[in-house]
N, C-alpha and C positions, 0 to 999 in steps of 0.2 A: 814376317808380317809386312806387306808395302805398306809405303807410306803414305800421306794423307796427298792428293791431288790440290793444285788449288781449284775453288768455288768458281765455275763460270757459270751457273745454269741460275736463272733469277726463281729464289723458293716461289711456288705457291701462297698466295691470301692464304687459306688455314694453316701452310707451315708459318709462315711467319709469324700467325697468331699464337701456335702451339708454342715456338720456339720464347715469346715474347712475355707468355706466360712462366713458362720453365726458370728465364731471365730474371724476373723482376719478383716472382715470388720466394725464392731465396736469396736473392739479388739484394733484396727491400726488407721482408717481413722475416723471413727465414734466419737471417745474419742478425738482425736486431737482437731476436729470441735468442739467438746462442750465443751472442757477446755478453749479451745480459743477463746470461743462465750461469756462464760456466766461467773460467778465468779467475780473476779478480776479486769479481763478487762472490762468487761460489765459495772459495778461500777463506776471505776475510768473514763470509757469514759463519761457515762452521767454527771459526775462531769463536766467533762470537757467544756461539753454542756451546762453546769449550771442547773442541775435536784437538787430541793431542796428535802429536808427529805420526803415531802410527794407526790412528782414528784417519786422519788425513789422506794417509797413503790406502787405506781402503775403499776411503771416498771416494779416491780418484777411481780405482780399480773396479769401484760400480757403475761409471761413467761405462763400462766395457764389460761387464761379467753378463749382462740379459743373454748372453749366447745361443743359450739354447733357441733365443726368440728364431734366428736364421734356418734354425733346420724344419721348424715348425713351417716358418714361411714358403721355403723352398719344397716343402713336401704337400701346403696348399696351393700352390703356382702350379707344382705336377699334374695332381688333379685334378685341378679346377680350369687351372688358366688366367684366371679373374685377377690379372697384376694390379690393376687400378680397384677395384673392390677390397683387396688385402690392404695395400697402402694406405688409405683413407680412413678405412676402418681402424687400424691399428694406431695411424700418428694422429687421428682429430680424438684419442684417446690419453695421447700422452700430454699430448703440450697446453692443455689444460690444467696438469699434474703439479705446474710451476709453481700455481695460487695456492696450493695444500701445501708446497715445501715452504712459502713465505708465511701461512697463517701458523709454522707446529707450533711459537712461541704463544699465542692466542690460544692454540686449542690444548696445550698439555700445561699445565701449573707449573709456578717455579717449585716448588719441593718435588717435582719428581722432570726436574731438566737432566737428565740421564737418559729420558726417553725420548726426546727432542730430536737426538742424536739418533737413537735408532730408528727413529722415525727417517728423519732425512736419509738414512741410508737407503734406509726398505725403499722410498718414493723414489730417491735415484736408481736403483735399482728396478722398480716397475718401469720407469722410462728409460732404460736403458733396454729391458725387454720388450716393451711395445717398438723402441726405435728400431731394435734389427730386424721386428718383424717385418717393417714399412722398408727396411733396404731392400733385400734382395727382389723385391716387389717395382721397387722404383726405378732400378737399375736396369731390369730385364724390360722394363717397359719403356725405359727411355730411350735402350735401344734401338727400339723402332720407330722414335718419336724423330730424336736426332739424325739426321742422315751422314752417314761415317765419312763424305769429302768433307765435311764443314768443323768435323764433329773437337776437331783439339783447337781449334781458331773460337769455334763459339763458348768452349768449356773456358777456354780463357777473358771472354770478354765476362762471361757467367761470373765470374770466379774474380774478377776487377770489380767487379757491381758489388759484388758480397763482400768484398776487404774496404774498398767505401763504407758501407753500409756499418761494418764492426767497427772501426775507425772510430766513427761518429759516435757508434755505441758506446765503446770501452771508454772515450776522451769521457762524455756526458755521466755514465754511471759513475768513474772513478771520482769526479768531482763534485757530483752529489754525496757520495757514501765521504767523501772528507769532510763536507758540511753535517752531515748528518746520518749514524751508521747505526741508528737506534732500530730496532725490530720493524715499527712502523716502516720505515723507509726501505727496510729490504723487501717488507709486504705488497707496496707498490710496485717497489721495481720487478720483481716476479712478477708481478699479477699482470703488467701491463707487455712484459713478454711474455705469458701466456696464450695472451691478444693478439700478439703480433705473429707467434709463432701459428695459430690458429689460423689467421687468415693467411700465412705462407699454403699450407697444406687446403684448405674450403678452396684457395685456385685452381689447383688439380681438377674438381668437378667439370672445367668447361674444356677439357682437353681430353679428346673422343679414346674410347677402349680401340684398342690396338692386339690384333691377333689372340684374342681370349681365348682361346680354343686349349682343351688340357692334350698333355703329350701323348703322344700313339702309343709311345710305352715308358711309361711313367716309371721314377725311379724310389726304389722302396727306402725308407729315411738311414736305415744302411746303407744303397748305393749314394744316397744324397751325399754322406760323409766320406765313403772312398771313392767315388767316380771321380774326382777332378783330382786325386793324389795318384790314381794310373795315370794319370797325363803326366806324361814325363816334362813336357814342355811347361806347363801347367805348375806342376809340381816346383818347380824355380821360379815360379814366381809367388809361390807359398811359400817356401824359404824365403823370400827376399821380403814378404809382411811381415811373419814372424819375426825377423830378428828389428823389422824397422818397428816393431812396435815394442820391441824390450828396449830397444837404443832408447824412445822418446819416451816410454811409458815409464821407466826408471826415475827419471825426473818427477814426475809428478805436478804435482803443484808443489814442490819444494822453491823450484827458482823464482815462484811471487811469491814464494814465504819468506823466503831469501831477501830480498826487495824488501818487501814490507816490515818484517821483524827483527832481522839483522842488521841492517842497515840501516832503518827507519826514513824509508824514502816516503812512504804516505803510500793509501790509495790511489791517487791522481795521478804521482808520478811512478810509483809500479806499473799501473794501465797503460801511461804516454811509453813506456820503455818495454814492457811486457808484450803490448797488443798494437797500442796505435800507430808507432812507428812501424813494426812490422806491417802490420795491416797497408799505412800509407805505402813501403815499398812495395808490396805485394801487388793493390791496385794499378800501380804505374804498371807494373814487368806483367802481368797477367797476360796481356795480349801478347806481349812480345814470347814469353814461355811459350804458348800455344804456337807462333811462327816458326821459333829453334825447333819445336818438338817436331812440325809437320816438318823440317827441313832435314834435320838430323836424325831424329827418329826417340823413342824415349830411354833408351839404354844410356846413351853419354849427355843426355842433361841431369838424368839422377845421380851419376857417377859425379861429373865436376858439383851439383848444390850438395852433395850429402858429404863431398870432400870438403868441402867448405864450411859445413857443419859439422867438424869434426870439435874444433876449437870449444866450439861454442859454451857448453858447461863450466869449463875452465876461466875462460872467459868473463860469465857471471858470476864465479865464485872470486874474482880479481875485484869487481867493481865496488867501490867504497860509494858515503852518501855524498863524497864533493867530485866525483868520478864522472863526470857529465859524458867527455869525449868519450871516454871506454864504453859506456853505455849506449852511444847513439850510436858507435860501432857496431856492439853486439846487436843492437835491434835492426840495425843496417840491413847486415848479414842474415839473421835471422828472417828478415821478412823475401829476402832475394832467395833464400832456402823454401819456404812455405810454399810461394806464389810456384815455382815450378815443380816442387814432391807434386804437390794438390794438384795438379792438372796434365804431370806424366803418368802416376799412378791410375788416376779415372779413364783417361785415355787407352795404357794399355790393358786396363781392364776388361773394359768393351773389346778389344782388341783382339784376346788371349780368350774371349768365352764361347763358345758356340752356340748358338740361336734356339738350338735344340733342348739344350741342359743348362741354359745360361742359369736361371737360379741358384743351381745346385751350388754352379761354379762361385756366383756371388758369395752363394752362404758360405761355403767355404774358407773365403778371402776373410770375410767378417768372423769367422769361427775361430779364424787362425791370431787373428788381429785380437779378438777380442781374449780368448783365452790365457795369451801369450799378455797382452796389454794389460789385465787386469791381473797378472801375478807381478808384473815388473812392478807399479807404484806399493804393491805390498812392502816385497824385497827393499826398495828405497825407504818406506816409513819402518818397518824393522833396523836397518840399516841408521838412520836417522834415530829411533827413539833408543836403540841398544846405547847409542856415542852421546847422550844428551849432556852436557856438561864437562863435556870433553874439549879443550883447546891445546895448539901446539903453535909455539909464534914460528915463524919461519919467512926470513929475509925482508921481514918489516910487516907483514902481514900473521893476522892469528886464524891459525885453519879451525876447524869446528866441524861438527856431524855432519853438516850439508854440504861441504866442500869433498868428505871422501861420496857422497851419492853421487857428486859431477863430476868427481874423478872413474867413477866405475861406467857412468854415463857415455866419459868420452873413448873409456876403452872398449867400450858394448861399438860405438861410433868407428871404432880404425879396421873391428871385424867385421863390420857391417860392407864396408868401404872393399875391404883387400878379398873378403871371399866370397858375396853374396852377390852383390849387385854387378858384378864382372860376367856373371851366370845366368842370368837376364834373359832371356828368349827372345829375339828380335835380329836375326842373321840378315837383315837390309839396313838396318840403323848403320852408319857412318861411324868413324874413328871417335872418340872423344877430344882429342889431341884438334881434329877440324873445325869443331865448337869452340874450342876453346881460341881457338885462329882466327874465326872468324867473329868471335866476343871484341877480342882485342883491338881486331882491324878498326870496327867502328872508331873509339875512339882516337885510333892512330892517325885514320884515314880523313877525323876532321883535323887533328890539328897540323897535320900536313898540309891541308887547304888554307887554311889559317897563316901560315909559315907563308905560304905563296900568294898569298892576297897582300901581306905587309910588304914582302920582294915589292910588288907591282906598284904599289906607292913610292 
């Protein structure tokens, strides 16, 4: 796969319109909605419902089980064509959805709050289904929106705008829900990312259909599911989803439970350690990820942040509630991990798909991710509620159920590391060993200047 050129041709009035649009509608309205939907708040609301550890671990897993939606989609994209008519149709469908999971407390009685719970599940689960059908619709479209010299420089400046955006989100919601975490208040805060997530997607309308036209030979919802696994090339980078989404999907939302309940950090300060730290490191590095990626390629920037994220579960599971340093660490790290998976992965996406089948391939990704993704947070809430009052002190510290899920976490992490992503399809990407040389030099190379400015005094 060459690599990205740099930008010398000045876009066109309509690209920079299309582009500015793509920008700021998940940049803005997009990132609000989903800081405000999922994390934290999502967590601490089914707490509230009474979701136990392994009520939890399925919640998350409906964050990713709509699967099927992807084959559906990819099998209307064949036919039809109509990327931009699916997409729309499907997400100004869901993120409406937010306002019904903030009113179930309103609309189901307290003597039957058992069904609250299944309610919430079912709602994340229809939006989980409507969102993959809006993927592989958005993707294959953006395609052609974005033009492939610009396209890992702009995912990145994309991708800065949207960790701003959560940022702001996660900091404001965490410290409302510590003022006030009563039913009302999640009713708002849903509702008003309903709004926001609604106007992410109503942007799209003023961003023109792009090759609608259905495929010469359209592939039948069986070829949908095996055409991108006879891609050998392909196919490694379907291993390298799957196991990145049992590494991260294992977790769960254990580690802001972790935060929140174990430790009793609050709301506010699981969001500032969970999201907004990360988020803030994520915005700064975002652009510079999209620079190393066009330079280096995306095979040795996944390699060096996912090694980096190997620690990380263990990490969390060290942190106590006077542990400030240890924390700001982990969120360090963690967000310097985020900002460039998120913008290598998207990159070789587009990359690895061909123009022709690109849905299929999408769906694929998402099928793999999603199937795989929504069995790990199971295995974790299993795993979690089998050990529930289990403790063993060891070396000053007491381990407990969610310490063996971050421990199984970061060994899902060391095979992720040594056998998947070494396999990566991308034979022009550079060493990892020359990223990592050229990481260092920066800093090296200021305080060398540094060192020689003081000589000269």
């Amino acid at each position: 796969m060459p690599l990205a050129k740099p930008f010398r041709r000045r876009p066109t009035s309509r690209l920079r319109t299309n582009l500015s649009i793509v920008l700021v509608s998940w940049g803005v309205f997009g990132a609000c909605w989903w800081n405000a939907v999922l994390g934290t708040p999502y967590t601490a609301y089914a707490r509230r419902l009474g979701a136990s550890p392994l009520m939890l671990g399925l919640l998350s897993s409906a964050v990713l089980m709509g699967v099927l939606g992807q084959v559906i989609s990819a099998f209307l994209i064949e036919r039809t064509g109509k990327r931009k008519t699916i997409f729309l149709a499907a997400d100004l469908v869901q993120r409406p959805l937010w306002v019904l999971v903030g009113a179930l407390p309103f609309l189901i009685p307290p003597q039957h709050a058992q069904w609250r719970l299944v309610g919430l599940l079912g709602l994340t689960l229809l939006s989980s289904f409507l969102g993959q059908i809006g993927s592989p619709a958005w993707v294959s479209w953006m395609a052609y929106v974005i033009p492939g010299r610009i396209r890992a420089r702009f995912l990145g400046a994309r991708y800065q705008v949207a960790t701003i955006t959560g940022m702001i989100t996660a900091l404001v919601v965490g410290k409302v829900l510590d003022w006030d975490s009563s039913y009302r208040t999640f009713f708002v805060i849903f509702g008003l990312a309903a709004f926001m997530g609604t106007v992410d997607i109503v942007m799209f309308f003023f961003i023109p259909r792009r090759h609608e036209w259905p495929a010469a030979d359209p592939l039948s919802p069986l070829g949908i599911l095996t055409t991108p696994w006879r891609d050998q090339r392909f196919r490694r980078y379907l291993y390298y989803t799957g196991m990145s989404a049992a590494t991260y999907g294992v977790m769960g939302q254990f580690g802001t439970l972790y935060l929140l309940e174990n430790i009793s950090l609050g709301k506010f300060l699981t969001n500032l350690y969970m999201y907004v730290i990360p988020l803030s490191i994520a915005a700064v590095l975002g652009p510079t990820a999209g620079r190393q990626i066009s330079r280096f390629g995306n095979r040795p920037v996944l390699l060096v942040v996912t090694l980096l994220a190997v620690p990380l579960p263990l990490m969390w599971g060290l942190c106590t509630h006077n542990s400030h340093l240890l924390l700001l660490t982990t969120a360090a790290i963690a967000g310097v991990v985020t900002a460039a998976q998120a913008v290598a992965e998207l990159n070789m996406l587009f990359a690895l798909t061909p123009a022709t089948q690109r849905s299929a391939y999408v769906a694929s990704v998402s099928l793999t991710a999603g199937l795989v993704g929504a069995g790990a947070p199971v295995v974790g809430g299993i795993i979690a509620q089998s050990l529930v009052g289990w403790h063993l002190p060891l070396a000053g510290i007491t381990l407990v159920n969610l310490h063996v899920v971050f421990l199984v976490a970061t060994v899902l992490r060391v095979a992720h590391v040594a056998l998947f992503i070494p396999r990566l399809p991308e034979p022009d990407a550079r060493p990892a060993s020359e990223l990592v040389a050229d990481v260092l030099r920066g800093p090296a190379g200021a305080a060398g200047a540094a060192m020689r400015r003081l000589r000269g005094r």
